[in-house]
C-alpha positions in Angstrom: 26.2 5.8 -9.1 28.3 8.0 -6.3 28.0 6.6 -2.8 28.4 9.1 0.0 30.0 6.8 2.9 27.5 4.8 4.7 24.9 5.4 1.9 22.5 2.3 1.3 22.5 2.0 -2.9 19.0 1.6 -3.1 18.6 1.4 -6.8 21.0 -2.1 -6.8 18.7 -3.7 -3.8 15.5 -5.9 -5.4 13.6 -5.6 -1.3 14.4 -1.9 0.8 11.9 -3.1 3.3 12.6 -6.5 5.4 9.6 -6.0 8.0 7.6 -9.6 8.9 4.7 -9.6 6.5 1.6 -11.0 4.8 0.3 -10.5 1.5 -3.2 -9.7 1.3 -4.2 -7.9 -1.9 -2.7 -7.8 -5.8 -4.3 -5.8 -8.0 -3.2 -4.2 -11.9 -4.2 -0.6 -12.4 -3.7 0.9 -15.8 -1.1 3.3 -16.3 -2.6 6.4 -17.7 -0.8 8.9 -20.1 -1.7 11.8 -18.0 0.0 10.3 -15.2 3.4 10.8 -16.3 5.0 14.2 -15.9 7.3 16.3 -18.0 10.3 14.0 -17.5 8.6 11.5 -19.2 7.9 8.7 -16.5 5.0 8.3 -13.7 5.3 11.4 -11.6 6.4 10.6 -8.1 3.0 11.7 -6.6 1.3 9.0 -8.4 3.1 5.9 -7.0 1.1 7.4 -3.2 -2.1 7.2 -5.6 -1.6 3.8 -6.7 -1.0 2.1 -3.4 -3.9 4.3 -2.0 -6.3 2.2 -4.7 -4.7 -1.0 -3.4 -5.5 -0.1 0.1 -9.1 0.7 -0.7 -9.8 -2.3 -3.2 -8.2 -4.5 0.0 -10.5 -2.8 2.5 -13.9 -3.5 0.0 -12.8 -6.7 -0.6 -13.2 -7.6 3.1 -16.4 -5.5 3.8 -14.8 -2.5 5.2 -17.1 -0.1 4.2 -20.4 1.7 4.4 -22.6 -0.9 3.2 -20.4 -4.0 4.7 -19.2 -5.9 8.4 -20.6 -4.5 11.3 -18.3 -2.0 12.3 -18.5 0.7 14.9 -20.8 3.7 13.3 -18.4 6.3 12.7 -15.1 5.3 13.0 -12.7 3.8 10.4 -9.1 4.1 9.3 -6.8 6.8 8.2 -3.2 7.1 7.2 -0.8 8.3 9.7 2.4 7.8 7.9 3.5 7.0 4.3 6.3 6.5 2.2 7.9 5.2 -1.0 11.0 4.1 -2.4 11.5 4.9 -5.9 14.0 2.0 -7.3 12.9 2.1 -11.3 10.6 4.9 -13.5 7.4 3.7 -14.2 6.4 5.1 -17.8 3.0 5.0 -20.0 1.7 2.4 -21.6 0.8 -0.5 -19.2 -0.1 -1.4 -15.8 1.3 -1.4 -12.9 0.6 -4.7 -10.4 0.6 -3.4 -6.7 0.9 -5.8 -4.0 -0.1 -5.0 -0.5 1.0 -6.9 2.4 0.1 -6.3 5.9 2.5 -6.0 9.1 2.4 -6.3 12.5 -1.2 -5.2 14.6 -0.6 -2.5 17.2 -3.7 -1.4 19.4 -5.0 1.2 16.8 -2.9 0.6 14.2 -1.7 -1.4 11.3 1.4 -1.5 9.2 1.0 -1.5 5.7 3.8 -2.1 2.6 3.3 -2.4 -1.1 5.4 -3.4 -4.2 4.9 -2.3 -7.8 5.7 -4.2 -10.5 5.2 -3.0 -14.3 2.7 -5.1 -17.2 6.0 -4.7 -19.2 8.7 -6.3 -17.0 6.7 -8.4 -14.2 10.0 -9.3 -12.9 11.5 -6.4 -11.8 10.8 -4.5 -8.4 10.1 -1.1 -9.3 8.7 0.7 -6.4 8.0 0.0 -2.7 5.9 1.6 -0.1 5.6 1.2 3.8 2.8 3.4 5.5 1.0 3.1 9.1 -2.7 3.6 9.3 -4.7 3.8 12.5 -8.5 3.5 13.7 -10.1 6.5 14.6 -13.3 7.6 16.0 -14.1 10.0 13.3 -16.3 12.1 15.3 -13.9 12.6 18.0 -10.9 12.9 15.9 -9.1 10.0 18.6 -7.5 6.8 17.6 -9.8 3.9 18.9 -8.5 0.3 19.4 -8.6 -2.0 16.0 -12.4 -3.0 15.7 -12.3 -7.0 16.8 -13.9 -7.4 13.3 -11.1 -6.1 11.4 -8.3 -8.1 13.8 -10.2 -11.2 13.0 -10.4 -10.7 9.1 -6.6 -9.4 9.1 -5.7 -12.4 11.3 -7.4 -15.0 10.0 -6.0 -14.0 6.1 -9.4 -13.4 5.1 -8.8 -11.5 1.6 -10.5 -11.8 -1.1 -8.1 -10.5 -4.1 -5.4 -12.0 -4.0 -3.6 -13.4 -7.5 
């Protein structure tokens, strides 16, 4: 691999992100055939896809949606920022085990990162993810300050899903 000076070598590093963190969800997802792309491994778009299930499976499995917690009426979270690291190709067949870990609280917001490991090599770091989501008054369109209810749950390490 060519190294430009200064260049991090990202595909030789096992953790990219070394943020304070908490893991609060795992989850396997299938890998399906039509997710890979002409290349022949997961397209890149569907690594964003697969730590998007994570996030919503986390927020279910605390009561974070219509039919859960009391929340506010109307407001709820959204994603402000996201990104991935690609370290390994992810290819069809097998799953892929994401693991989502919360990072530090802001007012609105919350900082989210995920690893994905394959069915087929368990072992290996293959992807990871950081992305910020905030609480917003959906009506408005405004970022609101983190529902005590959610705090609490994220806080207190109150999740569900974890194996």
């Amino acid at each position: 691999m060519h190294q430009f000076p200064g260049q991090i070598p990202f595909l030789r590093s096992e953790h990219i992100i070394q943020a304070p963190r908490k893991l609060v969800h795992a989850e396997l997802i299938p890998i399906r055939w039509g997710d890979m792309d002409a290349m022949g491994h997961v397209n890149n778009t569907i690594y964003f896809r697969y730590m998007e299930q994570a996030r919503v499976s986390w927020y279910e499995s605390l009561g974070l949606n219509e039919n859960g917690r009391s929340l506010p009426p109307g407001c709820g979270p959204v994603v402000i920022n996201i990104g991935c690291t690609f370290l390994r190709a992810l290819t069809y067949p097998g799953a892929v085990e994401v693991r989502l870990f919360v990072g530090e609280l802001g007012r609105s917001s919350l900082m989210t990162y995920y690893e994905m490991r394959p069915s087929y090599d368990p072992g290996r770091l293959y992807a990871e993810g950081s992305g910020k989501g905030c609480w917003i008054d959906m009506q408005r369109e405004k970022s609101i300050t983190l529902p005590t209810t959610v705090r609490d749950l994220i806080e207190a390490g109150d999740a569900k899903n974890i194996s």
